[in-house]
C-alpha positions as a printed Julia matrix, in Angstrom:
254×3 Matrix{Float64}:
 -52.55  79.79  17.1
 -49.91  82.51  17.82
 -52.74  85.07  18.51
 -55.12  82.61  20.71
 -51.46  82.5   22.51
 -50.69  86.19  22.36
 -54.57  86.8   24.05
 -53.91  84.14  26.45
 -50.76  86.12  27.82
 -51.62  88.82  27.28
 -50.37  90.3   30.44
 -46.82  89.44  29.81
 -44.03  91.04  27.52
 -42.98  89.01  24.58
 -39.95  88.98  23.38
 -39.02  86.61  20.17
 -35.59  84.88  20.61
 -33.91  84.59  17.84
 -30.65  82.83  18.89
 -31.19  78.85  18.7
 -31.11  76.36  15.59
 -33.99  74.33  16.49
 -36.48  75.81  13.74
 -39.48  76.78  16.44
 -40.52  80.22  17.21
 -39.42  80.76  20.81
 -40.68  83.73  22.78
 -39.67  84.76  26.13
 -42.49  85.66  28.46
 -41.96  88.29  31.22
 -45.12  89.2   33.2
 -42.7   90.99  36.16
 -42.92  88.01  38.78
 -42.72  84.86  36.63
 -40.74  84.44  33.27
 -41.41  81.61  30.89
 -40.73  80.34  27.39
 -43.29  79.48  24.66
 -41.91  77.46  21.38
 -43.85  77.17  18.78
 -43.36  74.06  16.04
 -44.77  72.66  13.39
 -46.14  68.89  14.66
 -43.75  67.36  12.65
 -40.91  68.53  15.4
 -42.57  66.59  18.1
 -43.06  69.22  21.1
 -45.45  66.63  22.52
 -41.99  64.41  23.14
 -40.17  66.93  24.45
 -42.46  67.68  27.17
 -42.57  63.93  27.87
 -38.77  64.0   27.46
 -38.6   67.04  30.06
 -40.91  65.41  32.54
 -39.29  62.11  32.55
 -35.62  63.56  33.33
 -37.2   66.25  36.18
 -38.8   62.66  37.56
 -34.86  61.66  38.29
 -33.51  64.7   39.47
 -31.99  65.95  35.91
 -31.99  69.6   36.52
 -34.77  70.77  32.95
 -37.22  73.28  32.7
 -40.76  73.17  34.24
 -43.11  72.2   31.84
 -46.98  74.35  32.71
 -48.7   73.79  29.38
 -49.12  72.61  26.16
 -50.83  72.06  23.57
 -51.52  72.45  19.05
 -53.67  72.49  16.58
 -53.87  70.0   13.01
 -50.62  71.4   12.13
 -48.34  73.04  14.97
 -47.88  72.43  18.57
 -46.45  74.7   21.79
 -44.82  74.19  24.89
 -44.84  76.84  27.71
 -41.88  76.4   30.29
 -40.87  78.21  33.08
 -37.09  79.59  32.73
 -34.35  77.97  34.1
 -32.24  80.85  35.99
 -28.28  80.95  35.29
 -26.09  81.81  31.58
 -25.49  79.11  28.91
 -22.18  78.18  28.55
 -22.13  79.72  25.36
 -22.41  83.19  26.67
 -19.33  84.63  26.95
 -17.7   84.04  30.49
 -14.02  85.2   31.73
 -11.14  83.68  30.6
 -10.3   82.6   34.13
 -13.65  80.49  34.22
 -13.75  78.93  31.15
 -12.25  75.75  32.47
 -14.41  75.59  35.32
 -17.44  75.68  32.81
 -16.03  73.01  30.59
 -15.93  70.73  33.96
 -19.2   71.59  34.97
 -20.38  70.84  31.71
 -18.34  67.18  31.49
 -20.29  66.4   35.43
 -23.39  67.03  33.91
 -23.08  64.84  31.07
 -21.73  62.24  33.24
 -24.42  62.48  35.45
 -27.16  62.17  32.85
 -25.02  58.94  31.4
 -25.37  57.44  34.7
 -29.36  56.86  34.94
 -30.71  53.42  34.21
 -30.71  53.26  30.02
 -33.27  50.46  30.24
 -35.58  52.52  31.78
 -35.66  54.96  29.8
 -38.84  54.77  27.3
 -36.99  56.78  24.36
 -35.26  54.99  22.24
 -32.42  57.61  19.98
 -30.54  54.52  18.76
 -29.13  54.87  15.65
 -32.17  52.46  14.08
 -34.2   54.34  15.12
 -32.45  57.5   13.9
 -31.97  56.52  10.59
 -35.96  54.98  10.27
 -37.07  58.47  11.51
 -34.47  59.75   8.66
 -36.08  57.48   5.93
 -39.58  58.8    7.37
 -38.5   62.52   7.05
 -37.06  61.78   3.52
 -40.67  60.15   2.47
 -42.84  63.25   3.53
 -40.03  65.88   2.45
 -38.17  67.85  -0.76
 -34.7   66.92  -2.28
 -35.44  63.05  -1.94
 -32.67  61.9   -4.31
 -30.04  63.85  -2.46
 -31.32  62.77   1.17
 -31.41  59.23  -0.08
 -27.72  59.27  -0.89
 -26.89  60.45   2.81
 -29.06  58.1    4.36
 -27.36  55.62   2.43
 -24.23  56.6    3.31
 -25.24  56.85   7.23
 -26.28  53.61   7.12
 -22.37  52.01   5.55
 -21.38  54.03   8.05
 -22.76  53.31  11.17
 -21.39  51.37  14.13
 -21.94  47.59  14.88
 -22.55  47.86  18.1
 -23.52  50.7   20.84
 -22.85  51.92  24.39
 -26.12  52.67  24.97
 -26.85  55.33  27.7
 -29.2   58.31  28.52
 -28.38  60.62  26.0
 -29.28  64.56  26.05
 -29.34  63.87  21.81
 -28.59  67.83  21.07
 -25.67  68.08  23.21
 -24.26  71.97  22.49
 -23.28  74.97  24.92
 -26.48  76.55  24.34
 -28.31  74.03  26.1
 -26.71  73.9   29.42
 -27.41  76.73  31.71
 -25.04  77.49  34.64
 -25.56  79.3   38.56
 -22.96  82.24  37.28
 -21.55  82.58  40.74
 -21.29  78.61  41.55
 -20.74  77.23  38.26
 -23.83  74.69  39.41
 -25.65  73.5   36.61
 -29.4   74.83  36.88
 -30.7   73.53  33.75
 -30.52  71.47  30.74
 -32.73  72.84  27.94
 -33.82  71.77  24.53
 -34.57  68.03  25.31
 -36.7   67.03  22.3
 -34.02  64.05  21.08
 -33.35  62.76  24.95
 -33.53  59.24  24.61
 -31.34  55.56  24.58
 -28.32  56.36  22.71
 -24.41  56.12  22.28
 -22.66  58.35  24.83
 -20.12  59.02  21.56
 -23.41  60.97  20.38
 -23.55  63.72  23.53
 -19.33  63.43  23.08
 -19.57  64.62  19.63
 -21.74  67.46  20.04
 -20.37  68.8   22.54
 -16.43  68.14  21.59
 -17.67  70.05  18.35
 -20.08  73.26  19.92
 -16.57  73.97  22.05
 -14.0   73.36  19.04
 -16.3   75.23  16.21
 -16.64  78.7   15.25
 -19.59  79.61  16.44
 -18.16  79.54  20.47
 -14.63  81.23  19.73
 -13.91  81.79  23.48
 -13.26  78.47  23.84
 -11.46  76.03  21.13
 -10.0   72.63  20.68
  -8.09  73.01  24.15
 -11.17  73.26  25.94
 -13.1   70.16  23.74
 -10.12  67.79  24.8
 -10.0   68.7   28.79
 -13.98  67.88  28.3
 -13.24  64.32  27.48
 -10.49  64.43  29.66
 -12.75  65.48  32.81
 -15.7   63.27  31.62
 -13.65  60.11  30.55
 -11.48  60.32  33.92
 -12.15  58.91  37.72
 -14.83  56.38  37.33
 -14.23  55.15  33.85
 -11.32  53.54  33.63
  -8.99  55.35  31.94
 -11.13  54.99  28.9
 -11.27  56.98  25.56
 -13.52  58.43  23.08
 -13.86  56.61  19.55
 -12.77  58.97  16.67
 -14.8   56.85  14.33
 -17.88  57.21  16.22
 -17.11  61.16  17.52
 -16.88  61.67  13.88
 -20.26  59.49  13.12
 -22.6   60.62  15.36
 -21.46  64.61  14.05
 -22.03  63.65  10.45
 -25.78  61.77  11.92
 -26.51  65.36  13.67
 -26.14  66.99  10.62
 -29.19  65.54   8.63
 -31.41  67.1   11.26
C-alpha cells in the first residue's frame, strides 16, 4: 500500500512524523503549493470513522481538517487530509501567552459541547466503550490481564452521563491555534468523536496540561481550563473528580 501511495504522490516531499501516540504512520506531504497529511492504520483503528467523524463536525462549522481521499486494502486503511494552518498548543508558546491558549482551548471545547448530542450518529458512551473494549480483548494478546481491567472499568463506571459531543482524544496536540490571534484553526485527530460525557474531553485535557509530557504549562494552567470552560453559561458548575479520574483511567486501555 505505502508504495501504490508513495507512486501516487510522487510529486510531493514526504516527511514521516513521528510525534503523535495514535499508532498510524503519518506522513506530511509538501508538493510546494498544497501540504497534506496521509495516516496510515491498520483497519482495526477505524480511519473509515474518522473521516466520517471529520466530515460530520466540518458539516457544523467545527473547525477539522479537509478530508480529499481515502481508502485500504484487506488489512490497512489511509486518510489523506489537507493541513490545518496554525501551532498545537503543545508547541512551546511564550510564557505571556500561555493563558490565552488555555482559554482558547476551554472556547473550543465549549463550543463543540454545545452541538445537538442527539444528532450526532456516534455513539462514545461508556457502553459502548467498554463493548468495543471486550471486542479488542477477544481478537487481541494478554487476555487475562485485559479482562481484569475491563472488569474493573466496568465497577467503576458512572450511573448516569452528561452526554454531549465529545472530541474523545482531547490533548494539546490536537488543537491547532492562528499563532498571531490565538483563533482556533483546527481540531485534529477525530477518530473517537462521538456521544459522550463532557467529564471525558475534561479529563484529557485537565491531564495533557498537568502531565509531563507539556512542562510549559502545569496544574495552574489545567484548573483555569475548567475554570474558563465551567464559567459564564454554566452555572457556576464543577467538574466531578470521580468521573475526571474515570474517564483518564478508560483512556488508558486504548
Amino acid at each position: 500500500m505505502l508504495d501504490e501511495l508513495r507512486r501516487r504522490h510522487s510529486g510531493a516531499d514526504w516527511t514521516a512524523v513521528t510525534i503523535g501516540m495514535s499508532g498510524a504512520e503519518v506522513y506530511r506531504l509538501d508538493d510546494g503549493n498544497d501540504v497534506r497529511y496521509l495516516k496510515i492504520a491498520p483497519r482495526v483503528a477505524g480511519l473509515e470513522e474518522e473521516a466520517r467523524r471529520t466530515r460530520w463536525l466540518a458539516a457544523r462549522g467545527i473547525p477539522v481538517p479537509e478530508v480529499l481521499d481515502q481508502g485500504g486494502d484487506a488489512g490497512h486503511t489511509w486518510l489523506l487530509t489537507r493541513a490545518v494552518p496554525g501551532r498545537s498548543a503543545a508547541e512551546p508558546w511564550p510564557a505571556d501567552r500561555r493563558a490565552a491558549v488555555v482559554d482558547a482551548v476551554a472556547d473550543v471545547a465549549r463550543t463543540l459541547h454545545a452541538l445537538p448530542a442527539g444528532s450526532c450518529p456516534f455513539d462514545e458512551s461508556v457502553a459502548a466503550t467498554l463493548a468495543a473494549m471486550r471486542r479488542a480483548i477477544d481478537r487481541g494478546p494478554g487476555r487475562s490481564e485485559r479482562e481484569a481491567e475491563l472488569a474493573e472499568l466496568t465497577a467503576r463506571a458512572p450511573a448516569t452521563e452528561d452526554l454531549v459531543v465529545c472530541h474523545g482524544d482531547y490533548c494539546l496536540p490536537n488543537v491547532l491555534l492562528d499563532p498571531d490571534t490565538l483563533r482556533v484553526t483546527g481540531l485534529v485527530d477525530l477518530g473517537r468523536v462521538g456521544r459522550a460525557d463532557r467529564h471525558a474531553d475534561l479529563a484529557l485535557m485537565t491531564r495533557s496540561l498537568s502531565g509531563p509530557l507539556n512542562p510549559q504549562y502545569g496544574p495552574a494552567y489545567a484548573e483555569r481550563f475548567l475554570a474558563r470552560y465551567l464559567g459564564d453559561g454554566r452555572g457556576g458548575a464543577s467538574a466531578d473528580e470521580a468521573r475526571l479520574a474515570f474517564y483518564r483511567r478508560l483512556d488508558d486501555f486504548f
